[in-house]
C-alpha positions as CSV (number, residue, x, y, z in Angstrom):
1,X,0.0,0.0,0.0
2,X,3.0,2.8,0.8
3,X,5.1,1.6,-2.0
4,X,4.6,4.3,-4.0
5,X,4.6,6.9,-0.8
6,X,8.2,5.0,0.1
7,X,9.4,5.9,-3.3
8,X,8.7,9.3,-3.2
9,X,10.4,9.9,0.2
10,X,13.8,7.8,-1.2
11,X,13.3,10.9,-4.1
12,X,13.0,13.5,-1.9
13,X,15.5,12.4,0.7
14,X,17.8,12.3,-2.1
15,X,17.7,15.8,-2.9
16,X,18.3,17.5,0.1
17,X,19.4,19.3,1.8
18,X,16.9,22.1,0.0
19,X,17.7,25.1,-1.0
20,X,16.7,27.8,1.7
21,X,14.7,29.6,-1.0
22,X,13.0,26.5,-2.2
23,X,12.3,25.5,1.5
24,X,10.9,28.6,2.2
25,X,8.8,28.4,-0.6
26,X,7.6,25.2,-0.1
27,X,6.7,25.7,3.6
28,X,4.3,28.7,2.7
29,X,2.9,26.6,0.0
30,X,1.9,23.6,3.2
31,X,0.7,26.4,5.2
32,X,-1.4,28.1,2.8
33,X,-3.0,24.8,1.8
34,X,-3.1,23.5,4.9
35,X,-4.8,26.7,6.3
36,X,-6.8,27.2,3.6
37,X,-8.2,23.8,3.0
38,X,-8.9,22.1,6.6
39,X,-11.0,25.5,7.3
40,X,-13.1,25.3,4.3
41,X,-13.7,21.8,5.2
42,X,-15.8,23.5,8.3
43,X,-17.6,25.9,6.0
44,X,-14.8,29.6,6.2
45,X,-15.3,31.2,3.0
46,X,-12.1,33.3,2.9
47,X,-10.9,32.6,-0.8
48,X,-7.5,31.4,-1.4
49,X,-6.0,34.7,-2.2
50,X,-7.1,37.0,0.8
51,X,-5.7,33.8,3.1
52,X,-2.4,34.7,2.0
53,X,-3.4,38.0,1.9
54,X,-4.0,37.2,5.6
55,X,-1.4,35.1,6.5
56,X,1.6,36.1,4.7
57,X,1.4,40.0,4.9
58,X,-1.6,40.4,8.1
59,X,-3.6,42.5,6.1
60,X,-7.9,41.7,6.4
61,X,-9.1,41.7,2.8
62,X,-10.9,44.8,2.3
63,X,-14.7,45.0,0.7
64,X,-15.3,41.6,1.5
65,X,-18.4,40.1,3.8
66,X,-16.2,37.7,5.6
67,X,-17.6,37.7,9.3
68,X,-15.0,38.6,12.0
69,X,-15.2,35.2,13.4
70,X,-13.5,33.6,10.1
71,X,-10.6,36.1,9.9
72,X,-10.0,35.0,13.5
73,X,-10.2,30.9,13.3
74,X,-7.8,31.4,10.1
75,X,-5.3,33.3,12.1
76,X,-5.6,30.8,15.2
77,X,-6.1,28.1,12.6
78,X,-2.2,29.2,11.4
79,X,-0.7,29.6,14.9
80,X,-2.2,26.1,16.0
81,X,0.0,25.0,12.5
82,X,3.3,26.2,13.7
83,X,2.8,24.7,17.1
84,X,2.4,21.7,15.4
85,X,5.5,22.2,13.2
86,X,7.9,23.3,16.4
87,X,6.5,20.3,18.3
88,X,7.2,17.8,15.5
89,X,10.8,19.3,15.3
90,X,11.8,18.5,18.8
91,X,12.9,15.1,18.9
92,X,12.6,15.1,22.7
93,X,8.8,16.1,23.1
94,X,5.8,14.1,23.3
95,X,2.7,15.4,22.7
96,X,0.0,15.1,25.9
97,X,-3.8,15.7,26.4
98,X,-2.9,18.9,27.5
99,X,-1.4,19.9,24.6
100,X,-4.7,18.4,22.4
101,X,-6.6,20.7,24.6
102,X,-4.6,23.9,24.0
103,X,-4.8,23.6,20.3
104,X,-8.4,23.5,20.3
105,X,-8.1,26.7,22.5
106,X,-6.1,28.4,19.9
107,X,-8.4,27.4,16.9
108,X,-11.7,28.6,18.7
109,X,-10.3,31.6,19.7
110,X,-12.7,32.4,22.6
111,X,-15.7,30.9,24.6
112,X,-18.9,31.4,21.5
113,X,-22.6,30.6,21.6
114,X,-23.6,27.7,19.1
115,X,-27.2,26.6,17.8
116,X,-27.7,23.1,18.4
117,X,-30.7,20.7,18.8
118,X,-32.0,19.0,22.3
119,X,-32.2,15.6,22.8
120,X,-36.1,15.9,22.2
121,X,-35.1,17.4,18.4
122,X,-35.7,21.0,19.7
123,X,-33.6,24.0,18.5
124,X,-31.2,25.5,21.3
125,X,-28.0,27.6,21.6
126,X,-25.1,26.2,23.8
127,X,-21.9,27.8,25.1
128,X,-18.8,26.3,23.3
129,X,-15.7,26.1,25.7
130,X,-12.6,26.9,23.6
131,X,-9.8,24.2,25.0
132,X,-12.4,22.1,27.4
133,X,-13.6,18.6,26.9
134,X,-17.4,18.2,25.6
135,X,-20.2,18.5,28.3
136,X,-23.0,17.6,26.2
137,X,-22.9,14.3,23.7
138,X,-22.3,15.1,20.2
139,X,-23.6,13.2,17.3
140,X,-23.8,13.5,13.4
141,X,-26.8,13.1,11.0
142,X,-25.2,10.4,8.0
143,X,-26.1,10.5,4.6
144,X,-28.4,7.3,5.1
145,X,-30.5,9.1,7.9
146,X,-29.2,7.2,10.7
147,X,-27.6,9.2,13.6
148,X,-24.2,8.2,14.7
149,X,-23.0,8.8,18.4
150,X,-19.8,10.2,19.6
151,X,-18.4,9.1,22.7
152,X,-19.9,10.3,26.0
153,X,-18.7,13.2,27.7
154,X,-18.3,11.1,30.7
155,X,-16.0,8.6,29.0
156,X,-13.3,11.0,26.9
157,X,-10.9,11.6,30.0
158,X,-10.8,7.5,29.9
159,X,-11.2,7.3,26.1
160,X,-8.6,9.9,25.1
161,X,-5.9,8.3,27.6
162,X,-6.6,5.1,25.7
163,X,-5.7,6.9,22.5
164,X,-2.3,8.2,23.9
165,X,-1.6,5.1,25.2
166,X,-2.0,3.5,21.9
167,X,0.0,6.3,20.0
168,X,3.0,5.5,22.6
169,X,2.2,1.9,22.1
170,X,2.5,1.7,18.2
171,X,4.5,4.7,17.2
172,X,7.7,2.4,16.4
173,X,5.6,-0.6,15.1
174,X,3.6,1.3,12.6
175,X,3.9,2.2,9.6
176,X,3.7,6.4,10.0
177,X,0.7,6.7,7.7
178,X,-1.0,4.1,9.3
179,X,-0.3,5.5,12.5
180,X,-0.9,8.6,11.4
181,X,-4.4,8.2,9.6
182,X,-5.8,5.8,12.2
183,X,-5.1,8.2,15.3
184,X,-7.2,10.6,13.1
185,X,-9.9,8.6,12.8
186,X,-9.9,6.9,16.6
187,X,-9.9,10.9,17.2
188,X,-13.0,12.0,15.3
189,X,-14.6,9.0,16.9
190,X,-14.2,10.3,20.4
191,X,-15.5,13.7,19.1
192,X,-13.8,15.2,22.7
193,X,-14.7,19.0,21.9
194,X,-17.7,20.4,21.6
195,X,-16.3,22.4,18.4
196,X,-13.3,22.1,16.1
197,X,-12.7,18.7,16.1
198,X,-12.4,18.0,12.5
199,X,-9.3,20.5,12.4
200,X,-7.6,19.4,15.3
201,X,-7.7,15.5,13.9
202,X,-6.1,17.0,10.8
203,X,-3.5,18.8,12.7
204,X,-2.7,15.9,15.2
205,X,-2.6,13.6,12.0
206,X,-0.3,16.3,10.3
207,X,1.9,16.3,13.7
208,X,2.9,12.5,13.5
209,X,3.7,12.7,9.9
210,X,6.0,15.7,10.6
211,X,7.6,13.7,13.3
212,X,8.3,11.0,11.1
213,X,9.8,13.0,8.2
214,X,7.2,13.4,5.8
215,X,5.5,16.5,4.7
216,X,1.8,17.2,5.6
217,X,-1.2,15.6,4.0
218,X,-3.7,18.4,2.3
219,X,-7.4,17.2,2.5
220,X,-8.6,19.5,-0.6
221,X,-11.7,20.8,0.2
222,X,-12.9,19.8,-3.1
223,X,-12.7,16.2,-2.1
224,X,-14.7,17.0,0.9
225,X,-16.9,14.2,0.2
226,X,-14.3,11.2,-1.1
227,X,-12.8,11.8,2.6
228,X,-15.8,11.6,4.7
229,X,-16.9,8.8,2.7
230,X,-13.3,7.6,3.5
231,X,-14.0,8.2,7.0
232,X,-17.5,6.5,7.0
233,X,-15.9,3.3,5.7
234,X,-13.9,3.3,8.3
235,X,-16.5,3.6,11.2
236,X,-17.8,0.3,9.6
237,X,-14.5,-1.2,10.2
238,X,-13.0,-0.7,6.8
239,X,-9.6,1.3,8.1
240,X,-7.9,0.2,5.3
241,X,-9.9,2.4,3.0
242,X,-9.0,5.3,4.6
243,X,-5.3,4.9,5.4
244,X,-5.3,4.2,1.7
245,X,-7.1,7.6,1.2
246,X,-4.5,9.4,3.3
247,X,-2.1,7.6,1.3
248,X,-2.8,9.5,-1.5
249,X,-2.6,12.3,-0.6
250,X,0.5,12.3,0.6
251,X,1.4,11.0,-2.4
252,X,0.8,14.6,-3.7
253,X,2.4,16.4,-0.6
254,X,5.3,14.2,-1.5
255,X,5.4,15.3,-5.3
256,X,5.5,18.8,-4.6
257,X,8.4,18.3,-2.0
258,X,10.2,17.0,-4.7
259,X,9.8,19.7,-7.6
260,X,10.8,22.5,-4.5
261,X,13.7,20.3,-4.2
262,X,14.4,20.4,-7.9
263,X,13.9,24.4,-7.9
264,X,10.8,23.6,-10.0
265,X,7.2,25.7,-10.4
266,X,4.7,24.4,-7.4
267,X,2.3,27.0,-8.2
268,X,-0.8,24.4,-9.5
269,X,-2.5,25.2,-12.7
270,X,-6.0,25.0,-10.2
271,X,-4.7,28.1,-8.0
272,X,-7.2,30.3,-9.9
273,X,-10.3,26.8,-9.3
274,X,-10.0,27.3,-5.8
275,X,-10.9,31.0,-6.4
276,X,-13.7,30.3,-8.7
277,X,-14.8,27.5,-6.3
278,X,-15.0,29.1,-3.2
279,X,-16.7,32.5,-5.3
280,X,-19.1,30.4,-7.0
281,X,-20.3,28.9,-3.3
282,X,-21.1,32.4,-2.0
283,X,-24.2,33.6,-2.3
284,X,-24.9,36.5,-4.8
285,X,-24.6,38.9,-3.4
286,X,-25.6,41.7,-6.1
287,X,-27.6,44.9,-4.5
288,X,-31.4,44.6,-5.0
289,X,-31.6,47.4,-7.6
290,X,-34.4,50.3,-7.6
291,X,-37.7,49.9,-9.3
292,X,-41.3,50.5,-8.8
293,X,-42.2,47.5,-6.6
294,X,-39.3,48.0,-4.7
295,X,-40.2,51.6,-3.6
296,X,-43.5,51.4,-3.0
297,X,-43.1,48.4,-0.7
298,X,-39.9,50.5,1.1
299,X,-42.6,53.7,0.6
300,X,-45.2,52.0,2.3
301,X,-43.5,49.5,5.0
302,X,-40.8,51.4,6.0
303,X,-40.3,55.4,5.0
304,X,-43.9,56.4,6.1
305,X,-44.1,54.7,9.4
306,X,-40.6,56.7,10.0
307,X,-42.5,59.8,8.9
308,X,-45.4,58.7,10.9
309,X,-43.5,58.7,13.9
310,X,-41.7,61.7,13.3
311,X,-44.7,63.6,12.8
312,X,-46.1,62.0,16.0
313,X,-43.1,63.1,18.2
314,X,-43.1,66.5,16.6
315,X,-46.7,67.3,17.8
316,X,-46.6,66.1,21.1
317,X,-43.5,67.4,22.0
318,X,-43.8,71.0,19.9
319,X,-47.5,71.9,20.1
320,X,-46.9,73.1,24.0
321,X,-44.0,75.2,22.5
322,X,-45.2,76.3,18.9
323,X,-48.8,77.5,17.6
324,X,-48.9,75.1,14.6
325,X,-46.6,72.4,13.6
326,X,-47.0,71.1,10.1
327,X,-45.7,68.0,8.3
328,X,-45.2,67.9,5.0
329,X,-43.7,64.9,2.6
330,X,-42.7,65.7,-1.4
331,X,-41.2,63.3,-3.6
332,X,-39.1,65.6,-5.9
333,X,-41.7,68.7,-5.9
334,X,-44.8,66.1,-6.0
335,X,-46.6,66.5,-2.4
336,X,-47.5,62.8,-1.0
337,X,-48.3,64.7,2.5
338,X,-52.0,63.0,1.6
339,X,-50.1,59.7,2.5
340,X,-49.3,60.5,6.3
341,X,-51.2,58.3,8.8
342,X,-53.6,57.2,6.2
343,X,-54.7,53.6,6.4
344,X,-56.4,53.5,3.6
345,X,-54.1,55.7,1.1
346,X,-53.0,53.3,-2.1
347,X,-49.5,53.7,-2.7
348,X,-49.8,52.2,-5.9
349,X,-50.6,55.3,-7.0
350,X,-47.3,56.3,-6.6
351,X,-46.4,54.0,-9.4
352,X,-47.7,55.9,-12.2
353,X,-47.0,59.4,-11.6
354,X,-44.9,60.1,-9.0
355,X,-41.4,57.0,-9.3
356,X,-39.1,57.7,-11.9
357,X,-37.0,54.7,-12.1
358,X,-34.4,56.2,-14.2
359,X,-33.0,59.2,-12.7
360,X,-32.2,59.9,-8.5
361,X,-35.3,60.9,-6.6
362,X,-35.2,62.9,-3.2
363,X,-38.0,61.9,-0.8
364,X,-38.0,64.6,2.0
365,X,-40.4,65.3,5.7
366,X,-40.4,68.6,6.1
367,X,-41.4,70.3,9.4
368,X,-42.6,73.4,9.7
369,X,-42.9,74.6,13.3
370,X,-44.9,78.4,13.3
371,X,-44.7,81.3,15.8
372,X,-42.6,80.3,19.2
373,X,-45.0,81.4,22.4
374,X,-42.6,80.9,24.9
375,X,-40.6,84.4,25.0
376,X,-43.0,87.2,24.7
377,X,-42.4,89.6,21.5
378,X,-39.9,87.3,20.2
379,X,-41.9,85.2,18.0
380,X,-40.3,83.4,15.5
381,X,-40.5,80.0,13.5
382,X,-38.5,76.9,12.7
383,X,-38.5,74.5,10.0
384,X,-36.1,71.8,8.8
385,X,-36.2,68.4,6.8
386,X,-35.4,65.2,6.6
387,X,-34.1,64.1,3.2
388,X,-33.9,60.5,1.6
389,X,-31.8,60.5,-1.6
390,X,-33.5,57.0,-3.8
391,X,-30.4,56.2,-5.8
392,X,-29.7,53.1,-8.2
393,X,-29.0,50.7,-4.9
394,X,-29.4,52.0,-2.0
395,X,-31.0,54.5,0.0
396,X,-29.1,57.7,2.1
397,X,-31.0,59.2,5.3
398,X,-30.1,63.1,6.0
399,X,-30.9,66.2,7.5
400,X,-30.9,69.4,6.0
401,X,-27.8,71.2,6.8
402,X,-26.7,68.7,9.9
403,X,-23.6,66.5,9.2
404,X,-24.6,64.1,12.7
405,X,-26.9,61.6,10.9
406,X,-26.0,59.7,7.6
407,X,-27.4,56.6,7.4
408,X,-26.8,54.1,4.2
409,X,-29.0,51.1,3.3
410,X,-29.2,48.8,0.2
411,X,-32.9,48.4,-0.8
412,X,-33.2,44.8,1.2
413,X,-32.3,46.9,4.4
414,X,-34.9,47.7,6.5
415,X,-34.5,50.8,9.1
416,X,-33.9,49.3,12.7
417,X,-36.0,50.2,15.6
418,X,-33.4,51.6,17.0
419,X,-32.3,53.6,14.1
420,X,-35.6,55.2,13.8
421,X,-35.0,56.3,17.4
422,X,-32.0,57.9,16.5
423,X,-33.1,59.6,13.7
424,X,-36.6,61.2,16.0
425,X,-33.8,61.9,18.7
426,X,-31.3,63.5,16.4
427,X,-34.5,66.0,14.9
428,X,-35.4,66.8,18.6
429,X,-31.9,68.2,19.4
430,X,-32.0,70.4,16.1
431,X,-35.5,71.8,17.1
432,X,-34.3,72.5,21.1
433,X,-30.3,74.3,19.4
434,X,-32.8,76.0,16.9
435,X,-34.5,77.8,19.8
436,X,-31.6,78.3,22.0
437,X,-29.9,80.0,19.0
438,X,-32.4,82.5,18.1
């Protein structure tokens, strides 16, 4: 089964020592894989080249929606790596449970909440422990329907001793790719975190085949499915099939080992697939573009209840202070005032003579607060407005000649609560300096 592995390492063995360029050159190409890969595995969505982005030069990709959380894993995901690599170096140092546990510490980055489903099938959120055995059972649904069990959280202590044990055990009697891919799999079977599991089985697996002088194995995300199937075989008792599956891709490991070695390209023609890959499993993510039915539902769920309340707020808190207070709404110079706090107002209406799909439209509340009676002969008015600029995509909340407020929004975004609140506070404080100036 490892003839062709064996082969390969007598190759590569052969041509070193490496040059320190080609080394270097071949380590990033391991890490980047190695980060890169065993984290898409999982579900990150960083694309190959804003990992190395990452990685190599510690720069966050700019303009992209990655979430925080992913930029973080990678970056713990590639310290966890080199711990990995510096422990495999020293010839004196064994690896313990304690070490196990701070790996998955450094890949989880911090304590997070996780959904998750009760043992009755009900939906739930759980703490996840970053570097702390499971407290809960853990189990996965299979392809076939059937649910398979993990190991108890009462029994890892006990069960991941026994895997020690056996590593100890069989280190020098093993073949290292045996070794190596069926401490991997006796590993996922325990299941000892609540999270991270699948990369820390990767990286221990990686360790002992860094120990025993061969490079690391890259699981291409894009054979996702050959490996778990790999790894399903072998929860039925089929372990060769998967040591045979590690096999392989070692085999490739091994191959570009030896072109570094030879000062050869290692750059693979699918660099640019992973991009497309990885782009192509995003979703589109395109801004909803301006047209009639998208106004009048924004019009009519969420612009006029904003008016609405601002023209609420305005008369409670300005009628003590002002003879009248008016609201007014225009689209452009058409006047849709008609539309305040009416129930019964069809904004389809709007659709035929007042949206023009083609050009930028300004959608403004205007406030008109007449003849102060709080400081004798010194009557005087106020007015402002709240502008809404409709461009192309997206939507931009202002006020009239007050830089405080500026709020963006795609067509798809809805205002917040809490944004409306800030908008009716923001008006208030431009009414009260308005007074106290004059």
């Amino acid at each position: 089964m490892f003839q062709t592995v064996d082969v390969l390492k007598e190759e590569l063995l052969s041509l070193e020592p490496m040059k320190d360029s080609d080394k270097r050159r071949l380590d990033e190409k391991f890490r980047l894989e190695f980060n890169y890969n065993s984290n898409h595995i999982e579900g990150n969505t960083l694309t190959y080249q804003d990992t190395k982005v990452l990685l190599l030069k510690d720069i966050l990709p700019q303009g992209k929606l990655y979430q925080m959380r992913e930029l973080e894993e990678m970056k713990a995901h590639d310290l966890a790596y080199a711990l990995i690599r510096e422990w495999a170096a020293d010839p004196d140092r064994e690896i313990t449970q304690t070490d196990i546990r701070e790996l998955n510490k450094i890949i989880l980055v911090k304590d997070f909440y996780k959904d998750a489903i009760t043992p009755e099938g009900q939906p739930t959120r759980k703490i996840i422990r970053a570097g702390e055995y499971k407290s809960d059972p853990n189990s996965v649904l299979l392809s076939n329907g059937e649910i398979f069990h993990y190991a108890d959280p009462l029994d890892v202590p006990v069960k991941m001793q026994e895997l020690m044990d056996w590593y100890r055990d069989e280190k020098t009697s093993l073949h290292p790719i045996t070794l190596a891919a069926v401490f991997h799999h006796k590993f996922v079977l325990i299941h000892p975190f609540d999270d991270g599991n699948g990369r820390i089985s990767r990286l221990l697996m990686n360790y002992i085949l860094l120990k025993n002088g061969f490079p690391p194995v890259i699981i291409k995300s894009t054979e996702k499915q050959k490996y778990l199937n790999a790894l399903r075989l072998a929860d039925a008792g089929n372990l060769e099939a998967f040591i045979k599956y590690i096999s392989e891709q070692l085999s490739w490991s091994l191959e570009i080992s030896i072109k570094a070695a030879k000062g050869e390209e290692i750059t693979e023609p699918d660099d640019w697939e992973k991009e497309l890959s990885i782009l192509a499993k995003q979703e589109d993510s395109i801004p909803e573009r301006k047209t009639v039915d998208v106004l009048i539902l924004k019009f009519k769920e969420n612009l006029f209840p904003l008016f609405n309340l601002l023209k609420t707020k305005a008369e409670k808190s300005m009628l003590p202070l002002f003879e009248n207070v008016i609201t007014k709404v225009q689209l452009d110079n058409l006047d849709l005032t008609a539309y305040l706090n009416n129930p019964d107002i069809d904004f389809e209406k709007l659709r035929t003579n007042a949206i023009k799909i083609e050009k930028n439209q300004l959608l403004s509340c205007l406030f008109y607060l007449q003849r102060y009676k709080k400081d004798g002969l010194n009557v005087f008015s106020i007015d402002n407005r709240l502008n809404i600029r409709l461009e192309s995509y997206k939507y931009i909340i202002t006020f009239y000649e007050n830089k405080n407020v500026k709020i963006e929004k795609l067509y798809k975004e809805n205002l917040t609560e809490e944004e409306s609140e800030i908008i009716a506070n923001e008006w208030g404080k431009m009414v009260l300096d308005g007074i106290k100036k004059i």
